[in-house]
C-alpha positions as a printed Julia matrix, in Angstrom:
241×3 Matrix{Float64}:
  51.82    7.63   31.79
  51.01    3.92   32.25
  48.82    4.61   35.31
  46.86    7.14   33.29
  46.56    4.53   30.28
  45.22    1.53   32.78
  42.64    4.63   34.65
  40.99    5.35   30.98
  41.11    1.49   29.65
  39.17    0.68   32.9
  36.94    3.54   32.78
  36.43    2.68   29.67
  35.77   -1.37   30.17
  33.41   -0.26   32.96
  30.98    2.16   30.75
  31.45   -0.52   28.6
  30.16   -3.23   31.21
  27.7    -0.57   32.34
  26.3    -0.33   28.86
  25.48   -3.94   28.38
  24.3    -4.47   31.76
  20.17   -4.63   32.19
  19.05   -1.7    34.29
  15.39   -0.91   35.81
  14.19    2.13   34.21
  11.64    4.23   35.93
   8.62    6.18   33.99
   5.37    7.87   33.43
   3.12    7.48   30.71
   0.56   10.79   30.44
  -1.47   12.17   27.8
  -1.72   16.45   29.11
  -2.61   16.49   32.57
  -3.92   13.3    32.57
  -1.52    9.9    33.73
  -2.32    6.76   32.08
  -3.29    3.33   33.47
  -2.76   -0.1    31.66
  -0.59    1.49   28.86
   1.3    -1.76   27.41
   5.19   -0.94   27.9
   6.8    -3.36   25.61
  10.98   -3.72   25.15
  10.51   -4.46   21.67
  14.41   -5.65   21.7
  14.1    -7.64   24.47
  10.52   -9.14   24.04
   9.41   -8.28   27.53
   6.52   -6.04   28.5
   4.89   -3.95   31.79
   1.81   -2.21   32.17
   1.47    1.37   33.74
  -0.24    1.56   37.22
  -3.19    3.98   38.2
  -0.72    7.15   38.33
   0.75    6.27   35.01
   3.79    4.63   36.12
   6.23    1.81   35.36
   8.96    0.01   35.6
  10.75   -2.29   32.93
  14.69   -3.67   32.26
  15.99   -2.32   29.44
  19.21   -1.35   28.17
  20.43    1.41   25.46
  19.4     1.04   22.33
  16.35   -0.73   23.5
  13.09    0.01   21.78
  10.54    0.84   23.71
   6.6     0.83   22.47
   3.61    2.41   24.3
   0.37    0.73   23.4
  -3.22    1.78   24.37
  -6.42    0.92   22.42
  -7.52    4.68   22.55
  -3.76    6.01   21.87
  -1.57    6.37   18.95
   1.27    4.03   20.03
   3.85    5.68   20.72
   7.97    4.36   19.84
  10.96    5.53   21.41
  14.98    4.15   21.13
  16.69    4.06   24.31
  19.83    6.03   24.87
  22.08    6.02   27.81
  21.35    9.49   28.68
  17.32    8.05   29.25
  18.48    5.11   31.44
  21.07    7.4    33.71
  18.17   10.25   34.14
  15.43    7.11   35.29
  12.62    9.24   34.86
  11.2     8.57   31.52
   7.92   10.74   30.64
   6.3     9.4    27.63
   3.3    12.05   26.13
   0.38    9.68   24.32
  -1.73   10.97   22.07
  -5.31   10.84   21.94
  -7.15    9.24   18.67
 -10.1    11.2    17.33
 -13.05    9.81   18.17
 -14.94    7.56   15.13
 -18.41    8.22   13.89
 -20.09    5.23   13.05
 -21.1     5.14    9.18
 -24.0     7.27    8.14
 -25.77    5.62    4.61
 -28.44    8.06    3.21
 -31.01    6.35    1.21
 -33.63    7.84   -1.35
 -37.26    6.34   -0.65
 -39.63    6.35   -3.76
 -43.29    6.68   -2.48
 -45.81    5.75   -5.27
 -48.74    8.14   -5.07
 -52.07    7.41   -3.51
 -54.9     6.49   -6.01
 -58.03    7.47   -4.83
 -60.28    5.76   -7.27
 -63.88    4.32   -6.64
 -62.61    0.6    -5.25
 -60.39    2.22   -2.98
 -62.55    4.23   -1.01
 -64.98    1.25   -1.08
 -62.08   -0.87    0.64
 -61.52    2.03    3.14
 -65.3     1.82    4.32
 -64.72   -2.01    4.62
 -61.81   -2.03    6.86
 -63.74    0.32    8.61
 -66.73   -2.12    9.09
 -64.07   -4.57   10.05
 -62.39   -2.76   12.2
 -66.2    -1.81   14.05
 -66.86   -5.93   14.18
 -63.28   -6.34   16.04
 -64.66   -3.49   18.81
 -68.49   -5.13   19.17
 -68.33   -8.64   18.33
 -66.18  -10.87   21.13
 -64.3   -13.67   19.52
 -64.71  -12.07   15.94
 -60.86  -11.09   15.26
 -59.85  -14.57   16.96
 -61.92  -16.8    15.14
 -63.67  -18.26   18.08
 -67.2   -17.42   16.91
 -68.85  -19.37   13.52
 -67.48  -17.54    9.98
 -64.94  -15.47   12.34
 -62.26  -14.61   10.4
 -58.96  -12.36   11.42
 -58.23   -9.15    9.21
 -55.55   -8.42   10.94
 -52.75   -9.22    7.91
 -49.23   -9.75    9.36
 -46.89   -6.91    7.61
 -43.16   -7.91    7.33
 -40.73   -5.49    7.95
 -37.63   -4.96    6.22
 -34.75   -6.18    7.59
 -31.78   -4.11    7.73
 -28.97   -4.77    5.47
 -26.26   -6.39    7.83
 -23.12   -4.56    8.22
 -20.19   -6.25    6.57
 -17.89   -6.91    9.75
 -14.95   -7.81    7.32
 -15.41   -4.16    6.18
 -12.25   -2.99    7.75
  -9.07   -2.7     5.3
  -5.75   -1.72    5.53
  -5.59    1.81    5.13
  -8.6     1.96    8.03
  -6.1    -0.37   10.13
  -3.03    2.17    9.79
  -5.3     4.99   10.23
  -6.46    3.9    13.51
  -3.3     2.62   14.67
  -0.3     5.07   13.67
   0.15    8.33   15.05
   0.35   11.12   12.52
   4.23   11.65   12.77
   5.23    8.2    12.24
   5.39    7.54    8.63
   7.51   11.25    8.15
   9.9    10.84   11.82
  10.24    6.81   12.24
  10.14    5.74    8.5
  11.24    8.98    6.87
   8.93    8.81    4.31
   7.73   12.16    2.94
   4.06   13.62    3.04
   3.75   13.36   -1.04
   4.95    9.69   -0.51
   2.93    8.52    1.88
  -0.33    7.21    0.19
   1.8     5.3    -2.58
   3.8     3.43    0.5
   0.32    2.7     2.25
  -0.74    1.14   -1.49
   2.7    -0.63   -1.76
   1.97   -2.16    1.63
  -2.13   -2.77    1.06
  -0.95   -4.74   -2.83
   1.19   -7.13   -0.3
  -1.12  -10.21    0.51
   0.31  -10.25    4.22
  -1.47   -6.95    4.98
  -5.03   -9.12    4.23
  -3.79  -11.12    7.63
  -3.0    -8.38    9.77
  -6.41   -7.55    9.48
  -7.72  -11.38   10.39
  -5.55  -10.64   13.71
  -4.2    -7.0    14.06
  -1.47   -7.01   16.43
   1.1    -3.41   16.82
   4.45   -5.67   16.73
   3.5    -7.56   13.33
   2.22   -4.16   12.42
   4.88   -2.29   13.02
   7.06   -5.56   11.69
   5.12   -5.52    8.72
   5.45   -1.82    7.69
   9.66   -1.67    8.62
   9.8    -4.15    6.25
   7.33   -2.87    3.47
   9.74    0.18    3.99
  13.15   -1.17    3.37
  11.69   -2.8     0.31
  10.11    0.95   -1.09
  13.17    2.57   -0.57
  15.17   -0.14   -2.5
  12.34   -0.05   -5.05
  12.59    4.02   -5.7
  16.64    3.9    -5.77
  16.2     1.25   -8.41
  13.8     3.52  -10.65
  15.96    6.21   -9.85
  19.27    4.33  -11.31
């Protein structure tokens, strides 16, 4: 009876040991058929990070528990918590998922054109542009100035310049758009469809969202919006009680 008591305590004391031990886990990042290269792998537990090679792959210590975050500018990031069962296996696939691809924005204008008078001076001022236009063909040195009482009709017409576009025209709600997947506010932060606008507002009224837009980073994103979340769901059990 002892001897089977000491076997399962150190059984036990080595999963144990085994469990808190760092091991090298093996893995491919792929979006379909195709395998990803320079995906950020980052051990958001442990603060380290790897990058996937040509064929997708990498390599990273980790142990369970760990959370792991894929990163690619083109990708929804994509989060996943470590158990042992993924370490023991050591062959990780993680499935990214393409963003849609963003039209630039289209502004449609109305243009006002005044109608054409044709009165008597206008047609005269036709016939002399047309004379002018005769002496600028014939006459060398006329549209220059070069010759005596030369004179230049050609008038310099300014064009409009285009409106510049606002670069600080980027808020929040574009920001989570472009970097959440579609499944993350319902299966990481269990928030439900109905709820999901109101949390974005809740998160956008919060004067730290204005600087994760001066320097947009997925950890202080993702930091930003755990948090934002504890605080909703303590805010809608108070209303509730």
């Amino acid at each position: 009876m002892k001897v089977k008591l000491l076997t399962t305590i150190s059984l036990f004391t080595y999963q144990v040991g085994l469990s808190q031990t760092e091991k090298l886990l093996h893995g491919k990042v792929i979006s379909g058929i195709l395998k990803l290269n320079k995906v950020e792998v980052i051990n958001k537990t442990a603060k380290t990070s790897t990058r996937t090679n040509d064929l997708g792959e990498f390599s990273i210590l980790v142990r369970p528990k760990d959370s792991l975050i894929f990163f690619s500018k083109d990708y929804f990031f994509k989060r996943l918590q470590l158990t042992q069962e993924n370490i023991i296996a050591d062959n990780l696939v993680v499935n990214m998922v393409l963003k849609p691809e963003e039209l630039d924005e289209v502004v449609i204008t109305t243009i006002k054109f005044e109608p054409v008078k044709f009165d008597q001076s206008a047609i005269n001022q036709i016939d002399i542009d047309k004379r002018a236009a005769n002496l600028t063909r014939f006459i060398p040195g006329y549209k220059d100035g070069t010759i005596p009482n030369g004179m230049s009709l050609s008038i310099p017409i300014g064009q409009r310049k285009k409106p510049k576009k606002n670069e600080n025209e980027f808020d929040f709600k574009k920001l989570i758009a472009k970097t959440c997947p579609p499944d993350f506010f319902s299966k990481d932060l269990k928030i439900n469809t109905e709820e999901k606008d109101l949390f974005i507002e809740f998160c956008d009224a919060d004067p730290k969202s204005k600087k994760l837009l001066e320097n947009s980073n997925i950890l202080s994103t993702m930091d930003f919006l755990y948090a934002k979340n504890e605080q909703f769901k303590k805010l809608q059990t108070t209303e509730k009680n």
